[in-house]
C-alpha positions as CSV (number, residue, x, y, z in Angstrom):
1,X,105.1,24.6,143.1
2,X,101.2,24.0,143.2
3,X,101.4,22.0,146.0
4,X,103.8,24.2,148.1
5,X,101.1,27.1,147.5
6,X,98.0,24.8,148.5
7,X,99.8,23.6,151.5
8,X,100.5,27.4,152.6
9,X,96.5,27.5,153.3
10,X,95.7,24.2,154.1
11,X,98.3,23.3,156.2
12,X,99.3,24.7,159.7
13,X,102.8,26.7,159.5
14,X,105.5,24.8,160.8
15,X,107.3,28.2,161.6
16,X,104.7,30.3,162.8
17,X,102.8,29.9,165.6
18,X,98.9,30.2,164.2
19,X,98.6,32.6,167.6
20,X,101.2,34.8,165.9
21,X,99.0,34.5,162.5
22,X,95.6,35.5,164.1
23,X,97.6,38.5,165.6
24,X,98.9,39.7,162.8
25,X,95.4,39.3,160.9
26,X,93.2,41.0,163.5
27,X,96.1,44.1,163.4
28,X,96.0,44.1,159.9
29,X,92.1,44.3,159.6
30,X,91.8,46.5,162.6
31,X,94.1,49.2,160.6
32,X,91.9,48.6,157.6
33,X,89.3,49.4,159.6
34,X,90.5,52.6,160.9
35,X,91.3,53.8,157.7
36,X,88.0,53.1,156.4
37,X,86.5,54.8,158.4
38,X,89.0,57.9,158.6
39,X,88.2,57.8,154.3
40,X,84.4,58.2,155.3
41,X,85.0,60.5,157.8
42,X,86.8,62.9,155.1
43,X,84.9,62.7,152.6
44,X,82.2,63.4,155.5
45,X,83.2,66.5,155.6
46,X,82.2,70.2,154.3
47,X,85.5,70.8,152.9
48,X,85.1,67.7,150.6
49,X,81.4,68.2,149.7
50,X,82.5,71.7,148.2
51,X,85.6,70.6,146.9
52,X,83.2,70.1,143.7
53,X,82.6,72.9,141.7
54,X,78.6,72.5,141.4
55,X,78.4,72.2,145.0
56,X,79.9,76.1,145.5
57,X,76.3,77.3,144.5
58,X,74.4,75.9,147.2
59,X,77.3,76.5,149.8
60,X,76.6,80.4,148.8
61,X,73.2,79.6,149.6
62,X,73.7,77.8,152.4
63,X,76.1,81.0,153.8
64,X,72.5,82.5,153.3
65,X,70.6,81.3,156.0
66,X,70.4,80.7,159.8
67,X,71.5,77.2,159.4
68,X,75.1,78.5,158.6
69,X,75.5,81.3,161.4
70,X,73.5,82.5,163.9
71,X,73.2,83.7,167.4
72,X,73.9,80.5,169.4
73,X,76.6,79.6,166.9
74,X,74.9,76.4,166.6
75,X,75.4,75.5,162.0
76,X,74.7,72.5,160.1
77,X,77.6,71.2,157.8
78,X,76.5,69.3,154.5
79,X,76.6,65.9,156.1
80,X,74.4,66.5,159.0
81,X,71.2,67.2,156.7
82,X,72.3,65.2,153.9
83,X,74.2,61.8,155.4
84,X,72.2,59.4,157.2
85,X,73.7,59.5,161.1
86,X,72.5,55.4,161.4
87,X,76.1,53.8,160.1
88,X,73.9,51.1,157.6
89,X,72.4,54.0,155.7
90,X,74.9,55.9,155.9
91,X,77.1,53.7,154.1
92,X,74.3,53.1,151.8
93,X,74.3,56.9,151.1
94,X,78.1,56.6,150.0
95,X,77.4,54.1,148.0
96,X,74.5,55.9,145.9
97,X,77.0,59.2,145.9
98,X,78.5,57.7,142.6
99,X,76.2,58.9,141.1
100,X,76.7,62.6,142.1
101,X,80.4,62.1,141.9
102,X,80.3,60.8,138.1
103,X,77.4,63.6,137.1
104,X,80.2,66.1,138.7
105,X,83.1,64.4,136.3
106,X,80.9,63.8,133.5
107,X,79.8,67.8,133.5
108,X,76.2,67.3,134.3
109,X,76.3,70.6,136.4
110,X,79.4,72.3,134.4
111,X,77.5,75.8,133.8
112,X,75.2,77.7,136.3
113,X,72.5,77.0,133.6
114,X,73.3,73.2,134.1
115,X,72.8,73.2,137.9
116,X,69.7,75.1,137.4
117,X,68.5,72.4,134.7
118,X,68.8,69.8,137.4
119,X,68.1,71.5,140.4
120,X,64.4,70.4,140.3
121,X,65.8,66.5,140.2
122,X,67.9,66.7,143.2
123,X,65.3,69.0,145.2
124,X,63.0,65.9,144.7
125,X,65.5,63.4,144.9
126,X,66.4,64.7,148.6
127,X,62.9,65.6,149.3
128,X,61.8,62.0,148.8
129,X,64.6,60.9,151.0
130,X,63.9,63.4,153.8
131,X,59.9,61.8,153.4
132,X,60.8,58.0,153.5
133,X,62.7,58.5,157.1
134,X,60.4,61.5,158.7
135,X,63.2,64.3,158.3
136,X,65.5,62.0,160.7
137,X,68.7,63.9,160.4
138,X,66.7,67.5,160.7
139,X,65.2,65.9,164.1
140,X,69.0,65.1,165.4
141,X,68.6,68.9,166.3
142,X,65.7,69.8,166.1
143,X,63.9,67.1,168.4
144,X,60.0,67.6,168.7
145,X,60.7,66.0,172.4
146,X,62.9,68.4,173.8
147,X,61.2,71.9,172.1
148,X,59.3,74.2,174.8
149,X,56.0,74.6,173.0
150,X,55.3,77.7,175.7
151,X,58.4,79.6,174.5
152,X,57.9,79.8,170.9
153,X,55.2,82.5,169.4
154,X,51.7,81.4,169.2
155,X,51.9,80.4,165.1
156,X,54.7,78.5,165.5
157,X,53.3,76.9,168.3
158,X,49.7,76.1,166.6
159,X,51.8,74.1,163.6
160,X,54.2,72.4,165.8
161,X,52.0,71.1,168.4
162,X,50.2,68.7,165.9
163,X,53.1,68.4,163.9
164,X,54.8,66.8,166.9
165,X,51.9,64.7,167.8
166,X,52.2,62.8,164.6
167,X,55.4,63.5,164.2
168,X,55.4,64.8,160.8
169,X,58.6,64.9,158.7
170,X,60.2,68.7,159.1
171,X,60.1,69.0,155.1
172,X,56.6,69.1,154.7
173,X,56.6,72.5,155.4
174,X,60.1,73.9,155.7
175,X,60.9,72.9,152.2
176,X,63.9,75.7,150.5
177,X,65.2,76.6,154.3
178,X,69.1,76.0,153.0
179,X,69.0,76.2,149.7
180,X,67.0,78.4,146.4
181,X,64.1,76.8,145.5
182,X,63.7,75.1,141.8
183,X,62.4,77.4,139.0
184,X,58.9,76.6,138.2
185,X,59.5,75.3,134.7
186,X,56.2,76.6,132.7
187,X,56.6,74.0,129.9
188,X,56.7,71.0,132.2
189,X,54.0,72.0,133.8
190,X,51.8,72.7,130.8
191,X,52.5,69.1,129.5
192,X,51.4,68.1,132.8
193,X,47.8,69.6,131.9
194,X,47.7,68.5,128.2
195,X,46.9,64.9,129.1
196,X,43.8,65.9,130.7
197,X,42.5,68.2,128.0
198,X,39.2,66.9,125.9
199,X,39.8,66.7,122.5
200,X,36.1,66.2,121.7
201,X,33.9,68.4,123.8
202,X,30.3,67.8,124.2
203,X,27.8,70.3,123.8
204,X,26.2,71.9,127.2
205,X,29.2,70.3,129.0
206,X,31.2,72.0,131.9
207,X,34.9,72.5,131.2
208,X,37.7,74.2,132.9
209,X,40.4,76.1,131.0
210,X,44.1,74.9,131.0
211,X,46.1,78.0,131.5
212,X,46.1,81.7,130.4
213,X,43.5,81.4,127.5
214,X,42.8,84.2,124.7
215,X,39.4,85.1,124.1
216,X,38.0,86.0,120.5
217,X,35.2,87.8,119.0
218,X,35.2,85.6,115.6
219,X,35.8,81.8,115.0
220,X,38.9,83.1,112.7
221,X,40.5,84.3,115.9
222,X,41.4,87.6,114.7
223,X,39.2,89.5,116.9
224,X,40.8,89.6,120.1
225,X,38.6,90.7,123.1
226,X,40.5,89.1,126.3
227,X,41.8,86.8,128.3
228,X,40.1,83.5,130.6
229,X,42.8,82.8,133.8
230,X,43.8,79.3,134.5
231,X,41.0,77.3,135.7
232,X,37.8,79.3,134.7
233,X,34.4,76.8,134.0
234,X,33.1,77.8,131.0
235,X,30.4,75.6,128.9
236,X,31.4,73.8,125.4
237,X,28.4,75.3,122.7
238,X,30.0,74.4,119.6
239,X,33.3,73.7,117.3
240,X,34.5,75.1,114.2
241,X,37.8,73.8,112.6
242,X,40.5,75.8,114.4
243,X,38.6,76.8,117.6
244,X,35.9,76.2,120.0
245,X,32.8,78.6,121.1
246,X,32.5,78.3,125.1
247,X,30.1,80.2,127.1
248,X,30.7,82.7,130.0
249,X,28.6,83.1,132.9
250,X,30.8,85.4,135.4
251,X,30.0,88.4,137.5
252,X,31.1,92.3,137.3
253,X,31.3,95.2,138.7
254,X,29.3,97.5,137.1
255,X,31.1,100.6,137.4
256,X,33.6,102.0,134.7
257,X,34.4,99.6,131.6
258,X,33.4,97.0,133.9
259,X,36.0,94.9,131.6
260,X,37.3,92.6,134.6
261,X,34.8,89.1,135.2
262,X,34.6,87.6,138.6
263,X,33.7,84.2,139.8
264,X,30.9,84.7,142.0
265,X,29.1,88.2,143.4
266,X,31.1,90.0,145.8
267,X,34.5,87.9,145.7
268,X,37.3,89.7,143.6
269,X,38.3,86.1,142.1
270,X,39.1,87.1,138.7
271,X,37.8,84.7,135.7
272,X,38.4,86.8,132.9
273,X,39.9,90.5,132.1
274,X,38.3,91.7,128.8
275,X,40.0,94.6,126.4
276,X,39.4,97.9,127.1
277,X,38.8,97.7,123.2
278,X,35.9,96.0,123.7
279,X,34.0,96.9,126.7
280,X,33.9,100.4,125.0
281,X,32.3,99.4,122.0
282,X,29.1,98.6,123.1
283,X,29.5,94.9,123.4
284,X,26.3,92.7,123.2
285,X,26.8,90.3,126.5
286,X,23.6,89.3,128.1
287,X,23.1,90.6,132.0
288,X,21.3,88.1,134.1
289,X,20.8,89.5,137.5
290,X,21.9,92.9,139.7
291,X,22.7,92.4,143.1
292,X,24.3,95.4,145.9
293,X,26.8,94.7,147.3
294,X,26.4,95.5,151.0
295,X,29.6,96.0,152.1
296,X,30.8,98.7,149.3
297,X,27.7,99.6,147.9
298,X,28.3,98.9,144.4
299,X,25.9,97.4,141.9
300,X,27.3,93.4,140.7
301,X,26.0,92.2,137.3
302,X,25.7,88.5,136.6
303,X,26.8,88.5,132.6
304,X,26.9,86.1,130.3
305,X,29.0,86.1,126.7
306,X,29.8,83.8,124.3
307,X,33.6,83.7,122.9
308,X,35.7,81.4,120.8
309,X,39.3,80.4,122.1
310,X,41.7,77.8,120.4
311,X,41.3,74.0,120.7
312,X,43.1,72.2,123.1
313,X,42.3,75.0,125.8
314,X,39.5,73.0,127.5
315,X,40.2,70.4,130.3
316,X,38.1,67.4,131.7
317,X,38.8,67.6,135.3
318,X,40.6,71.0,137.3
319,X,42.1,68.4,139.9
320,X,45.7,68.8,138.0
321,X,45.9,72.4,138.1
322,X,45.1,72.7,142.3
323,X,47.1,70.0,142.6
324,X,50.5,71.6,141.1
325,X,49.7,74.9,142.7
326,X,49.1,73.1,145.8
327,X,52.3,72.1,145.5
328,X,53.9,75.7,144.7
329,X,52.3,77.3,147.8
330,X,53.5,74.3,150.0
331,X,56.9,74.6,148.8
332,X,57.4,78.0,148.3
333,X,55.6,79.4,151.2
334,X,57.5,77.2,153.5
335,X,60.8,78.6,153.3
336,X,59.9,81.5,155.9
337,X,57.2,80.0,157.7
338,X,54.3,77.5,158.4
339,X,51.4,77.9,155.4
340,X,48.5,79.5,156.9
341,X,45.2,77.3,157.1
342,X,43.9,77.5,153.4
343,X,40.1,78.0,154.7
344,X,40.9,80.1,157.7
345,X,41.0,83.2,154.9
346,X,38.1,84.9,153.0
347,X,38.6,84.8,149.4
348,X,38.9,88.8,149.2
349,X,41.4,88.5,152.6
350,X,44.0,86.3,150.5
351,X,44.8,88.8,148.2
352,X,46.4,91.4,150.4
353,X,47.6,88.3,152.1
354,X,49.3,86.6,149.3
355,X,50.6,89.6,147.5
356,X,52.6,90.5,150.9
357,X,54.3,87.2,150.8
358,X,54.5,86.3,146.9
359,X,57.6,88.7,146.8
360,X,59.9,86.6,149.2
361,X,58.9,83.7,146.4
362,X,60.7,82.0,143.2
363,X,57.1,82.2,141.8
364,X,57.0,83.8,138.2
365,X,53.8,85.8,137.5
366,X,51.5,83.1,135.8
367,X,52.4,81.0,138.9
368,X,51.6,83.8,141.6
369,X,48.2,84.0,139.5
370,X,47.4,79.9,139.5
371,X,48.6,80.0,143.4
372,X,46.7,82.8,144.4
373,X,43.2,82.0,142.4
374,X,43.9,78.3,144.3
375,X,43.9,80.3,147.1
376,X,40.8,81.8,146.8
377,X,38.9,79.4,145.3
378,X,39.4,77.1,148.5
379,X,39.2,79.7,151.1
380,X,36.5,80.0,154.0
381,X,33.4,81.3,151.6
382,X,34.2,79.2,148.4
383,X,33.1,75.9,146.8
384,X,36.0,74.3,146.9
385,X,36.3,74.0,150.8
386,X,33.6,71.1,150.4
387,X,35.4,69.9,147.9
């Protein structure tokens, strides 16, 4: 019996022609062929991607926007943004769709709240994609060769001109143009700071403040006078066991209480916002210099205070903090159009500015604050242009 089965593929057939074998193997691999690919052209399409429940959310969202109807009645189906077109990566793509697949069957997105959980992870998942191959299946329609520069309006054509020239990946700037952006989650990004913060301060030392930090009167923390905003340099004096004394050297406005603490003269770049409590009691902070302000005619104080906030409030270096809200004004700025030139704004012009866009945002209000004081603290007549 052995033998008879060996001899089947070692032998030629006696009654078969070996033409009539190769036929019959080159039909039956040509029809396994075909259905391959009619399986990958299925599950290819639209109808199977939302077959999933998780993936009804960001169709809704998708049904949102101009790249599912519009004038020309030109759309984008979930493949063609999110399927390589090349037929090697595409079948790579499949391949890493398992993944997705089992996460859909194992519940991963079962509730709205679960989708939302993860919706950070796939954002960066596709977003690193989109990076690695220059935005290839966004240029399959949107081809930087074929655009008439001369036709589109004159913002659109001052960021596309050099985007084309280096041919910049489409999601560097057009990040959230299908689909809700991802929740900034607070937490995470406070963790993200707590590495960087100085558990042992030195005396005379320059320190910048992790987030929105309380201000005190007393080293018991009782006596609460205010608040610091992320990112305000402030200079370590001394420790006691549950809080640090920092000093304040800020400008204000000295007109009314006065209570609200800029970063320099003439720039509304708030540092700190003191009580109303406090201002009107007389409070003993030292006044430096008084400056008029030419272009409103009011009188700027340089002040300095001394105030104790918690430990763990003071941070080493500020790079951390620009760079995550950096990152928030790239990505949520981009969904409606091309981020303005940080530097081409005054410090005092980005406020109206931002305020008129922060609305069309995901940003909460701590976030809007962080973004906007980036804003201004790298704009035209700030310090941190040079950096």
């Amino acid at each position: 019996m052995f033998g008879a089965v060996k001899n089947l593929f070692t032998k030629p057939s006696t009654k078969v022609g070996l033409g009539i074998l190769v036929s019959i193997g080159f039909i039956a691999g040509a029809i396994s062929w075909q259905q391959f690919n009619n399986a990958l052209d299925h599950t290819s399409t639209e109808e199977f991607c939302v077959s999933c429940h998780s993936m009804q959310k960001p169709l809704e969202e998708l049904k949102q926007t101009a790249h599912w109807s519009n004038k020309s009645g030109v759309t984008a189906t979930c493949s063609d943004c999110h399927l390589p077109h090349d037929y090697t990566y595409k079948i790579a793509r499949k391949v890493q769709a398992i993944r997705e697949v089992w996460a859909e069957f194992s519940g991963k997105y079962k509730t709205e709240e679960d989708f939302e959980k993860h919706r950070q992870e796939m954002a960066e998942r596709e977003w690193a994609r989109f990076a690695a191959n220059g935005s290839k299946e966004c240029k399959a329609c949107h081809s930087y060769e074929k655009m008439n520069f001369d036709k589109m309006s004159d913002a659109a054509r001052k960021a596309m001109i050099p985007a084309a020239e280096k041919d910049q990946s489409c999601m560097d700037c057009h990040k959230g143009i299908a689909h809700h952006l991802p929740k900034v989650d607070e937490n995470a990004v406070k963790s993200k700071f707590d590495q960087f913060v100085n558990k042992s301060p030195s005396q005379g030392n320059a320190y910048h403040t992790k987030g929105n930090v309380d201000l005190f009167l007393d080293e018991g923390l009782s006596q609460h006078i205010g608040n610091l905003e992320t990112a305000v340099p402030v200079a370590y004096v001394k420790s006691s066991k549950n809080a640090d004394l920092v000093e304040l050297t800020m400008w204000r406005k000295d007109k009314g209480f006065g209570r609200i603490w800029y970063h320099d003269f003439g720039k509304n770049i708030t540092d700190a916002v003191l009580s109303k409590e406090f201002m009107s009691a007389d409070p003993k902070f030292e006044v430096l210099e008084t400056k008029e302000d030419p272009i409103t005619g009011l009188n700027w104080q340089k002040v300095k205070l001394q105030a104790w906030v918690a430990k763990s409030q003071l941070l080493d270096e500020v790079t951390p903090i620009w760079a995550n809200a950096e990152s928030q004004y790239k990505m949520q700025c981009s969904t409606c159009h091309r981020q303005p030139d940080i530097a081409h704004f005054d410090s005092n012009s980005w406020i109206g500015l931002f305020n008129g866009m922060v609305g069309f945002t995901n940003m909460d209000k701590q976030t809007s604050k962080e973004v906007l004081r980036y804003l201004q603290m790298h704009a035209s007549d700030s310090e941190g242009t040079k950096h």
